[in-house]
N, C-alpha and C positions, 0 to 999 in steps of 0.2 A: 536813334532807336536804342530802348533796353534791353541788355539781354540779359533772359532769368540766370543768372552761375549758378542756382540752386539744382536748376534744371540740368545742368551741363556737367554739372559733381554728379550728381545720381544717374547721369548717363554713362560716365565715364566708372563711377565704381559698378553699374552693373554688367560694362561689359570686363571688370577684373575678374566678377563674380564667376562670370561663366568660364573667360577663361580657367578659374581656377580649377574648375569642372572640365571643361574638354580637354584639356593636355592632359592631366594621367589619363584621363579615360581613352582618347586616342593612344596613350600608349602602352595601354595593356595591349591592344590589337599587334602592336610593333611588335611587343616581347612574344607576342601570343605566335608571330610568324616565324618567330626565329625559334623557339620550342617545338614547334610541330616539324619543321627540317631535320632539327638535331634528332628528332624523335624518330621520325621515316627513316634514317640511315639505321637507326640500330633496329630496326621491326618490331617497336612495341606497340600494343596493345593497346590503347589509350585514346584512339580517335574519338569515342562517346565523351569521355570528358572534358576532352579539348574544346570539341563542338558544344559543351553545356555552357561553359567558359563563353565563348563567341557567341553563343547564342546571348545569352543572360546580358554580354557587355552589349550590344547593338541593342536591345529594349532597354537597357539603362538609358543610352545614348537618346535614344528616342523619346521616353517618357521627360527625360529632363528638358529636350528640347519643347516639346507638347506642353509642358508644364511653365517653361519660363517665359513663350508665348502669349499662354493664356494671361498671365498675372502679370507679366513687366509689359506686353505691345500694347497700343494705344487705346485698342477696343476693352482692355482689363477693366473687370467691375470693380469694385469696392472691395473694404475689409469681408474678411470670410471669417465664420463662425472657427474659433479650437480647434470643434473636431477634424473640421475639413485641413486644416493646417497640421492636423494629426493625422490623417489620410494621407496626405500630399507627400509628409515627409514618410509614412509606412512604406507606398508604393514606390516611389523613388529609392527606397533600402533595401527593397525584399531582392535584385537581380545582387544586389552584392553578395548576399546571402550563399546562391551558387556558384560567383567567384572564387570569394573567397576560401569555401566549403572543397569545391572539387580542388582547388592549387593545392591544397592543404593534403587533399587526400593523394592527387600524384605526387606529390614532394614523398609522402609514407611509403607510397608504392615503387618508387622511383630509388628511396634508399634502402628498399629492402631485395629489388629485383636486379638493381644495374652494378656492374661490380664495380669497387673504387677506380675513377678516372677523370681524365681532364673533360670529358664531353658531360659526364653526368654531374659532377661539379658547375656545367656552365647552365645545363639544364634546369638543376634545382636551384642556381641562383636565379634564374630569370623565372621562374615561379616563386620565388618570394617576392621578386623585385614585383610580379603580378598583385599581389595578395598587397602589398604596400604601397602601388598606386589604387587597389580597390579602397583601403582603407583612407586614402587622401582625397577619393572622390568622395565617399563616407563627412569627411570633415565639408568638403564644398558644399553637399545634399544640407546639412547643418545652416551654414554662412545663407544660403540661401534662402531656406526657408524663416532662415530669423529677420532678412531683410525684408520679404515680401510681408510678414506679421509687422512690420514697421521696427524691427530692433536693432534697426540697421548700427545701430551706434553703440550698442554692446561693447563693450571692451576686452579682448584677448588678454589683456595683461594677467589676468587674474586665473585665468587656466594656463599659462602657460606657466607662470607661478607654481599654480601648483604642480604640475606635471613635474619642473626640477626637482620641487620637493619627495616629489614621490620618485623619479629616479634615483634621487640619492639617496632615500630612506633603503630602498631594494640595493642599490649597490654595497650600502653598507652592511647587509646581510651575506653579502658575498654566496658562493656558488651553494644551492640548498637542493638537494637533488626532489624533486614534486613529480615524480611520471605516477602515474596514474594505475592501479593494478584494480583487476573485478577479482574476488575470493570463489575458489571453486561454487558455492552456494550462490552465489550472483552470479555468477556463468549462466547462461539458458534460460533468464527472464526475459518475463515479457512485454516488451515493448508498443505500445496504440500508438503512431505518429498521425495526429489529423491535421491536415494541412489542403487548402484545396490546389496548392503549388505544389507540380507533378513533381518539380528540380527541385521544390524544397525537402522533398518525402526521402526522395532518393538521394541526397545528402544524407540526409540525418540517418536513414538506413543507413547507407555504408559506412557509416562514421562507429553505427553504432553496432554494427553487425562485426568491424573489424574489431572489437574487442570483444566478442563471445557473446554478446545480447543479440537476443530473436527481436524481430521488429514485423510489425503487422502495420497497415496504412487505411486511413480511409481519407475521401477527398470532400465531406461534409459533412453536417452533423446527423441527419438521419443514419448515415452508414456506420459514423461511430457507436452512434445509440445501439446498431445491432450487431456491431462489433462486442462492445463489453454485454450486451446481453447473451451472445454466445458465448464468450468466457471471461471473464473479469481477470484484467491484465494486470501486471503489477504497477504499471506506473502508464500515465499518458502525458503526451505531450502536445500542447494544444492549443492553435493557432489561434490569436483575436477574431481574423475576420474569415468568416465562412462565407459561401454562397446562400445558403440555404438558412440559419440559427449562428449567428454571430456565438462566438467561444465564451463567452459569459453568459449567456446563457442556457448554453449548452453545461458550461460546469454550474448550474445551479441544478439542472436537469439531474449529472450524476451525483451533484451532492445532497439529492432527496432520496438518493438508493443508496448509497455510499459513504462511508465516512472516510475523511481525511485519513486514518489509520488506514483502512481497508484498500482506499485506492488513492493512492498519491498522485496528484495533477500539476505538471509545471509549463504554466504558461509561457506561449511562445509570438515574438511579435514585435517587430519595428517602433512601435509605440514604447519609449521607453522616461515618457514622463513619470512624477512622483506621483500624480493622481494617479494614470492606469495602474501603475504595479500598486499601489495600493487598494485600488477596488479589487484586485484580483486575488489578491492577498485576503482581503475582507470576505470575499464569496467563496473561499477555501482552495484557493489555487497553493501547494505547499510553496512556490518558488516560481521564477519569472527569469525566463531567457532572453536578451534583446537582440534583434535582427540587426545587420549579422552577427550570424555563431562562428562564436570562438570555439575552435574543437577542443580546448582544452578545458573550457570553461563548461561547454554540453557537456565531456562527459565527467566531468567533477560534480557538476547537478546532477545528473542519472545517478550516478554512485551513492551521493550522500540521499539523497532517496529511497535510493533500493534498501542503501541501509537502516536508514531510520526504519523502512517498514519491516526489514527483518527483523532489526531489536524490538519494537513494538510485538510482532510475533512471537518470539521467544517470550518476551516478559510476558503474557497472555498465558502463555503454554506453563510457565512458572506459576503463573497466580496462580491456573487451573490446578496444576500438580499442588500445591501448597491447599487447596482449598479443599482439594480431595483426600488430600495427610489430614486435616483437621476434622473431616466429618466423615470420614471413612474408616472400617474397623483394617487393619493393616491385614491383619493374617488372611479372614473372608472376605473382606471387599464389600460387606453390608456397613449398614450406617451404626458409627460410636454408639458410646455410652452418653457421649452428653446431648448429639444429635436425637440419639431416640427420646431422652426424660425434654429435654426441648421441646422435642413435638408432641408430647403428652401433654406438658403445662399449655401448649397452644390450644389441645385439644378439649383441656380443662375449662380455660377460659373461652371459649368458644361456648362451650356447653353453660357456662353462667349467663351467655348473652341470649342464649335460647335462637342462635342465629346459624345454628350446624346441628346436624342428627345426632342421637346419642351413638356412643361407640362400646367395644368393651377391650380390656386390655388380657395379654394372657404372659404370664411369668413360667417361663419352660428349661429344663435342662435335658440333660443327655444321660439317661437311667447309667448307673458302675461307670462314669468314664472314668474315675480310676485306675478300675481293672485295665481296660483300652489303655492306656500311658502307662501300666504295669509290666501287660505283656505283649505290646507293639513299638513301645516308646512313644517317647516323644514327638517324633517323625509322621508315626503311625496315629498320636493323637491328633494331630493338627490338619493330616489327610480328612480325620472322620469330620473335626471340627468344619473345614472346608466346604464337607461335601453337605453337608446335615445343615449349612446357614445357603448353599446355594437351594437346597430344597424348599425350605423357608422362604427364599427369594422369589424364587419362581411358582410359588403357590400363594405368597401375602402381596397382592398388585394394589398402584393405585386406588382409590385414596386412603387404603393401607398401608401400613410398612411395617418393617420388622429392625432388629437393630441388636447388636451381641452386648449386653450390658457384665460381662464379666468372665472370665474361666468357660464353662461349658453353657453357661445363663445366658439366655436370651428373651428378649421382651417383644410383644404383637402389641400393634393399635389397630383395631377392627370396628371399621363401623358398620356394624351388622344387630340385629335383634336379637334375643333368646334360642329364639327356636333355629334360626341360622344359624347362628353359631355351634351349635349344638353340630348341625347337618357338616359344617364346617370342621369343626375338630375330631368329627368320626373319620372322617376321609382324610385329614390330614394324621390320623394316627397309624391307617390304614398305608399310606406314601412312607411314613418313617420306617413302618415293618418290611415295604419292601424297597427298599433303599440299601442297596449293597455297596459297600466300597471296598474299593480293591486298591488294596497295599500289597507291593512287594509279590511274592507267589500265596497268597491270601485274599480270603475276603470277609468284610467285616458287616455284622451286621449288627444294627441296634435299637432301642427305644426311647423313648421320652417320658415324661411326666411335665403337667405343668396345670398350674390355678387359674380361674380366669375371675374376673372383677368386671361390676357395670358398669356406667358411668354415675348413672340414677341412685347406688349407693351413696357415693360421697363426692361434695366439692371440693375433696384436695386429690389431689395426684400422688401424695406420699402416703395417704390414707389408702386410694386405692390399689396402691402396689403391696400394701402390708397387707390388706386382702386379699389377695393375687398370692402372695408369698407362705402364706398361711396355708391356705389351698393347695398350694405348690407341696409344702409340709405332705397335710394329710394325703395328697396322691401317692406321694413315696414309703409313706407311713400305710397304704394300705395297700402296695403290693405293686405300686409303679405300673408304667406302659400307661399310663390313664391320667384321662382330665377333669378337672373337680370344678364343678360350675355352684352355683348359690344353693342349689336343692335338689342338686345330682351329681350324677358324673360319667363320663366318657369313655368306657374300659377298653381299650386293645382285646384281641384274640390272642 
């Protein structure tokens, strides 16, 4: 009788497999018991994370067992689709996630609470010793899943390869101090953690709470949706698989309200193929977390986030400020000299295309301001100046404007008729006369003059302002306080 040795190799390396899998994972349990003793003598605090730890490790235990059943015992079906072998190895990752999350986070608590001694020395070594049999089950979850995908005959040499090289590249940098600080301005952001794993939320909270960030949770995607709809957080963090709208398309959801700038997304998820992070990448995920987190590596992704979005912020607030130096009059806050002739020539060529109503323009100054800068100064000119272009403001709206084209000169685009106009610069002469300003223990009052020009005269813009300018002339040539139209004029009281 034959016997298959094919059969008897693949039985014999899957049970190394699993061994490689249950011994750490039975001895986190070991270290875990002898932590919680050391821990009871001194009265700490800690039994929820202990317990998150034991809970997390016994559904590992479980799910792996459930898992190697299905796919290695004799009833196992056939090859399974990627995704499912993308599944298999998520769900199998995600209990380390709170492993290795809360060991991380007692070891911080443990060296900032317990004073230096031989007990708490023995304690945070057997929480790393925890955290580095999580990560060697980490490596078995791997072994395994590449076997059951048929890759049983991969070759280690080639990562372990590299892994020297890259210890020795880091050695060779020798001690480089990298802790991690938040800048008072990233202090008290805000944080989305959507996650439908209760223990993954509450990791990444206290991870991220114990550096100064606010963290908000929701457990799917409908509740995030009304999460950032009640306020748009600075950054979210956002699991693959939801119960309810899987996390891509959930981030396609915010990325038709939201821009990458606006709200930065770093995808979170045991899938940590070159496809997934690349699709996630593609659909505007800024950055991509793999299950489990490395606390140092969360919160170095938070940070360089929060920061990008604040330098994007600033440069925003920059362009604005820059954008409003270049078409804004500095001293009054109305729009330039080149801003207003700008929207004249638009207004011109508008008026050629016969696609906009005729408008008319008005060339105005500030009757003696001279005298005003004679005997108020200079201080006391630039008050009146102020005050006499906010009035302007607040009387020339929409789809008018006004704009200070020099010294005490200022120019109107009015799209209004004859006889408006008219109605228009009676009552705006009437607003100038009573338009008081007050300087120092004084009050100033004063007048204008100004020319107005139609559109209907001329198709140039430089034509019409010389007609405007002209008019402008005769107002002050016949006694100021007054507006000089085509076949009249405007007179003040």
């Amino acid at each position: 009788m034959m016997v298959d040795s094919s059969k008897g190799a693949k039985g014999i390396l899957l049970t190394q497999i699993k061994q490689d899998f249950v011994t750490p994972a039975n001895a986190i349990f070991d270290y875990l018991d002898i932590v919680e003793k050391a821990v009871s003598k001194l009265d700490l605090q800690s039994e929820d994370e202990l317990n998150q730890i034991k809970s997390s490790c016994n559904k590992l235990i479980n799910q792996y067992e459930e898992a190697f059943n299905l796919y290695t015992g004799s009833g196992s079906e056939g090859k399974k689709t990627p995704e499912e072998y993308s599944e298999l190895r998520h769900n199998l990752r995600t209990p380390l996630n709170a492993i290795i999350g809360y060991g991380e986070i007692l070891i911080e608590d443990f060296e900032e609470d317990i004073p230096e001694s031989r007990t708490r020395r023995i304690i945070i070594n057997d929480l790393k010793h925890i955290i580095e049999l999580a990560r060697e089950t980490e490596k078995a979850i791997e072994v395994f899943v590449d076997f059951i995908r048929g890759d049983e005959n991969k070759s280690d040499d080639g990562d372990a390869s590299q892994v020297e090289t890259a210890e020795a590249l880091f050695k060779s940098l020798g001690d480089i101090e990298h802790s991690i600080t938040l800048s008072d301005e990233l202090k008290s952001s805000d944080i989305l953690i959507v996650d439908d794993n209760k223990t993954n939320c509450e990791v990444l909270e206290r991870r991220l709470s114990m550096s100064g960030l606010k963290c908000r949770t929701a457990y799917d995607g409908e509740s995030a949706l009304d999460e950032v709809k009640k306020k748009t957080p600075d950054l979210i963090l956002l699991d693959v698989i939801l119960p309810d709208i899987n996390g891509l398309e959930l981030l396609k959801r915010f990325r038709s309200k939201h821009s990458v700038e606006s709200l930065p997304v770093i995808m979170v998820s045991a899938f940590d193929d070159v496809d997934s992070i690349a699709k996630c990448i593609q659909l505007g995920a800024q950055d991509y977390l793999p299950k489990p987190i490395n606390g140092t590596v969360l919160l170095a992704k938070v940070v360089s986030s929060l920061e990008r979005k604040l330098l994007r912020e600033r440069e925003k607030e920059l362009v604005n400020e820059l954008h409003i130096q270049a078409t804004t009059d500095q001293l009054t806050g109305i729009a330039n000299r080149r801003v207003i002739f700008d929207t004249l020539e638009d207004a011109v060529s508008r008026e050629k295309r016969k696609d906009y109503k005729p408008f008319a323009i008005i060339v105005f100054d500030i009757d003696f301001f001279k005298n005003v800068n004679d005997t108020y100064g200079h201080a006391g000119g630039d008050e009146v100046l102020k005050s006499f272009a906010r009035l302007l403001d607040s009387e020339i709206t929409q789809p008018n404007q006004v704009g200070r084209i020099g010294g005490e000169e200022f120019l109107a685009i009015l799209y209004m008729d004859n006889a408006s106009l008219e109605a228009f610069a009676k009552n705006l002469i009437e607003k100038i006369q009573q338009n008081v300003v007050k300087y120092e223990d004084t009050e100033i009052s004063i007048s204008a003059s100004g020319g107005v020009a139609f559109s209907e005269e001329s198709k140039s813009s430089s034509d019409l302002v010389n007609k405007a300018d002209k008019r402008l002339y005769k107002a002050k040539k016949s006694g100021r306080n007054r507006f000089i139209l085509i076949d009249s004029e405007i007179v003040g009281e």
